[in-house]
N, C-alpha and C positions, 0 to 999 in steps of 0.2 A: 263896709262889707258888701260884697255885690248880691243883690236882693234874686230872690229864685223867679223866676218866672211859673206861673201856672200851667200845668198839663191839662189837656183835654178831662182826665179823669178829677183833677182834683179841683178844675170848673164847673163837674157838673154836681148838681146840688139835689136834694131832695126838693120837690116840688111842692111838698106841702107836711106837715106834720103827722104821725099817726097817730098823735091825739089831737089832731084839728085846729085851728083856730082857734083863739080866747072866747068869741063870740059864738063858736060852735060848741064850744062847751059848755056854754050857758050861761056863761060869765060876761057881765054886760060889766060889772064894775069888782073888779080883784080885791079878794079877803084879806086881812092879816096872816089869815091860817093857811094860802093859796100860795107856793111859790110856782112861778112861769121863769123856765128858762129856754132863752132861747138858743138855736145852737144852728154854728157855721160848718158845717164838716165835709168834707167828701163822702159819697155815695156809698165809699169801702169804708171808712171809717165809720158811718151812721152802723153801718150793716153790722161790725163788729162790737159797736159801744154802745148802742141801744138795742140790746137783744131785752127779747119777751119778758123775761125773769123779772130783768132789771124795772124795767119799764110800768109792769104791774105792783112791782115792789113802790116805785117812786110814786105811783099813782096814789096808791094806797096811806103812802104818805104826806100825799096833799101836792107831789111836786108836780109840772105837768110840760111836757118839752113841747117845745115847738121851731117848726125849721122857720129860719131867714131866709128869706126870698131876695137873694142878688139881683136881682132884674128890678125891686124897688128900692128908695131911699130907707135907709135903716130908721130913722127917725119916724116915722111913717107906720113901723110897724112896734109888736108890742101891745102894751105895755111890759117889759123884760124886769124881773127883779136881777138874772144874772143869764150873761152870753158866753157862752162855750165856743170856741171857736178853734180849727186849725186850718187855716188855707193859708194861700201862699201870695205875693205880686205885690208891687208898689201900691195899685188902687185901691186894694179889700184894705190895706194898713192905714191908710190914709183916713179911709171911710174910717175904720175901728176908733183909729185917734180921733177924728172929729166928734165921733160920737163919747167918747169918753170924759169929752170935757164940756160938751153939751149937756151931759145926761146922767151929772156924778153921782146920782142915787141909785145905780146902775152898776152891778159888781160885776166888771169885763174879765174874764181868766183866759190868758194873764194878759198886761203890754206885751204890745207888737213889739216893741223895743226889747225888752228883756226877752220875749222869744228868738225875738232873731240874732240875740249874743248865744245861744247854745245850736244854732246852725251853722255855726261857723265853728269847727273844730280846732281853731287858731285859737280861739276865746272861749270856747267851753267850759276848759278846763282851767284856763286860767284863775279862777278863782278858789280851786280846790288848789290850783298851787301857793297864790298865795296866801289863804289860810292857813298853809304850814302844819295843819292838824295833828297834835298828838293829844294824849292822853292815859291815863293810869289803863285802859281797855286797849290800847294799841296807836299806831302811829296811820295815817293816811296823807298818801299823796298821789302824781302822776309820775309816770312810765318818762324818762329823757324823749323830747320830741323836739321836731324839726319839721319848717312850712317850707316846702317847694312850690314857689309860684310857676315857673313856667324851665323850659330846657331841659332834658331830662339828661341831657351829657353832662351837665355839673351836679348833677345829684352826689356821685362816686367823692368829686371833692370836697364839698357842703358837707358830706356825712363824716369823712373824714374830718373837717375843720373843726366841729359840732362835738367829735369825739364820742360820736355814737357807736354803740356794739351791735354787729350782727347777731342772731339775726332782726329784720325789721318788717314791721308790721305797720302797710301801706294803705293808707285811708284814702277817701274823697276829701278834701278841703272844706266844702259843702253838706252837711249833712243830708241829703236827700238819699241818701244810698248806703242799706249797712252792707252791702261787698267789702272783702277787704283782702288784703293781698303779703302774701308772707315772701321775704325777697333774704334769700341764704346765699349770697356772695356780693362782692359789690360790684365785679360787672354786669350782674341781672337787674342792677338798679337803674340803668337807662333803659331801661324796658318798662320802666313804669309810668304814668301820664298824669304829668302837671294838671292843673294844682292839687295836692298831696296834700296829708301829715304822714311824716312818718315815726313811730311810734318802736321805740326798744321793747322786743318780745321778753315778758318776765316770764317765768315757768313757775305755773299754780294751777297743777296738777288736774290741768284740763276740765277743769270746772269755774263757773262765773257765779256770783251772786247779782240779780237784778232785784235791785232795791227801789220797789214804786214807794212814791209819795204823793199824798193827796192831804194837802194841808199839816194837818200834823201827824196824821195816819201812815203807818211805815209797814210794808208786807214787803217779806225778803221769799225769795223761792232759787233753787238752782237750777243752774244750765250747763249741760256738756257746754265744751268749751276746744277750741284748739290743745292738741297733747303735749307735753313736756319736748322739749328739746333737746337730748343731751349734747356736750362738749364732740360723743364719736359722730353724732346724727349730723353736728352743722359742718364735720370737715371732710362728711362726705357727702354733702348734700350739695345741690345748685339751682339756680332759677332762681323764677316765680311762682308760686303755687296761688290761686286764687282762691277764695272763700265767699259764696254768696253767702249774706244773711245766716251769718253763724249763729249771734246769740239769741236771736227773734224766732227763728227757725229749729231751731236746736233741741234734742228729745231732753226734759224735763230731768231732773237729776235727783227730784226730791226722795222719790223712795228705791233708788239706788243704794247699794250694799256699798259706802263707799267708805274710804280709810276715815277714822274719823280727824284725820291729823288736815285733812283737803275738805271733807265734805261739810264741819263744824261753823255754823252761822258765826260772822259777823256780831260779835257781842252787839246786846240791844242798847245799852249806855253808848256806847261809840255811835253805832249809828241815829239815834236821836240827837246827841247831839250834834254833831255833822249836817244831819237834814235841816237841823233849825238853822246852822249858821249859814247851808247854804240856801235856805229858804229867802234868808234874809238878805244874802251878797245879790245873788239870781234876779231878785221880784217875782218869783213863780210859786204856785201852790202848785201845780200838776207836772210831775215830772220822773222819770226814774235813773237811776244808776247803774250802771255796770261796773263791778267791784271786782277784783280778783284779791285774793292771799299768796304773795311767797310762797312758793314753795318753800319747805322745809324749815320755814318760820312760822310762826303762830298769831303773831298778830301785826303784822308789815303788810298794810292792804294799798292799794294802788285802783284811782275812780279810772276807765280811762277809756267811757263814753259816758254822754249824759243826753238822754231823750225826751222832749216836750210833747206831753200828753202823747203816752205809750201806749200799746196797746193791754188797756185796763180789762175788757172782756177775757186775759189769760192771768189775771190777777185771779188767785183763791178769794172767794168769800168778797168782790170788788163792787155788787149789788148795796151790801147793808154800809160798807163802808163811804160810797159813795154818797150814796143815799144821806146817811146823817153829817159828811161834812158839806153837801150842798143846805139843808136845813140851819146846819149851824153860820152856817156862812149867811143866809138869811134874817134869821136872828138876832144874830150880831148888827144887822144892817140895821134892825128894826130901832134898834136899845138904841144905836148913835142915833137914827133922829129923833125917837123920843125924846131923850136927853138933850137936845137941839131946839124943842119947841119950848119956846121962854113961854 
């Protein structure tokens, strides 16, 4: 897969922690009861994921963050019981995996590897297709889709071959970009620009479920969504319509007066176990879902994005949650090496 390059914004880094250095904390030699994590993030993502709340909350709980300083060797710095990170480029991945197998008492969230199979919208999804999910709670899977690597004049036959139904729902290849593009005939299809997915529009009734996962923790919330399409609307419709940043953007649906045939959660059974199995295909603990329902089905859901460490500061309640699965993640570290020292 072709590796993203870094932007200016998502090079620049916090320059220092707002809760300081290990050594400014007072902490000359780290408790049992102390967890330090360190964290890689962009300046917009710091600003979103460590808000006040949070932060005194984790404080309080003995957690204590500290930024990574890119300008020195990661080894160097620390000492890290567990590194949050999302950047992007061949060299931050490199550095990550060197340090990972350097420093396996060191809980990385997650591999660069496994991140980078969910930027790639080729491979995303692939493993919720071949999971095949059903169950006595309903059936899950993906929307018919099709990669366009490049030429946008053979899209119209590819789609055709492919035996895809208008209308389609035109992605970045790359996941750097939730834009997305709605295309209702097939000569508006060379209007679109390689590399693509393109994705069969299901109608469900313009609501999404975004389902965050943080280990084994699952908060479902709704999102307006794209509206229903009927059979009159696509044979008289044409073009491209474009869509910035639908479902990240998109006004909140939860206490919305909605049918409850559309607006009804995702049984909790189903999505537990879903998250575990794809906790487990993935290698991610941090991650969310975009789920939609059938229209005029009840339980025929379709994943058909999936986001690596999302934005958790628009999670309900994503302070306490957080909070005690970085502890437990802790924890658990602790118990394997005790159990380790003969």
């Amino acid at each position: 897969m072709r590796l993203m390059q870094e932007s200016e914004e998502e090079r620049e880094m916090e320059s220092s922690s707002r809760c300081g250095s290990i050594v400014e904390l007072g902490f000359q030699e780290k408790s049992m009861t102390m967890v330090v994590v360190g964290y890689a993030l962009t300046s917009k993502k710091t600003k979103s994921f460590l808000q006040p709340k949070f932060e005194g909350l984790a404080r309080n709980k003995g957690i204590f963050f500290v930024a990574i300083d890119q300008t020195r060797p990661l080894s160097d710095q620390g000492p890290f019981d567990i590194v949050l990170h999302k950047l992007t480029g061949k060299e931050w991945q490199q550095i990550l995996e060197d340090y990972r197998l350097n420093h396996p008492e060191v809980t990385v969230l997650d591999p660069p590897d496994a991140i980078q199979h969910v930027h790639n919208r080729q491979s995303m999804l692939q493993d919720v297709a071949d999971l095949n999910f059903s169950d006595a709670y309903g059936t899950v899977g993906v929307p018919k889709q099709l990669v366009i690597e490049k030429d946008p004049s053979s899209i119209s036959n590819a789609v055709k071959k492919a035996g895809l139904a208008l209308p389609l729902v035109a992605k970045p290849l790359v996941a750097k970009s939730h834009e997305l593009s709605l295309a209702f005939d097939e000569y508006s299809l060379e209007k679109l620009e390689p590399p693509l997915v393109l994705q069969e529009f299901v109608n469900h009734g313009g609501v999404l479920f975004k389902v965050y996962i943080v280990g084994d923790a699952i908060k479902v919330v709704r999102r307006f969504s794209l509206p229903d399409v009927s059979k009159r609307e696509l044979s008289r419709s044409a073009g491209v319509f474009r869509f910035p940043r639908v479902s990240s953007a998109a006004q909140s649906a939860d206490d919305a007066d909605l049918d409850p045939c559309i607006g009804e959660l995702p049984p909790r059974a189903l999505l537990e176990s879903l998250s575990r199995e794809l906790r487990r295909r993935l290698g991610l603990h941090l991650f969310n879902l975009d789920m939609i329902r059938e229209h005029g089905t009840k339980n025929r859901f379709y994943v058909i994005d999936i986001n690596y460490f999302p934005g958790y500061g628009k999670m309900p309640e994503y302070e306490h949650i957080f909070t005690d699965f970085l502890l437990n993640l802790a924890k658990s570290k602790y118990k394997k090496r005790a159990t380790s020292i003969p």
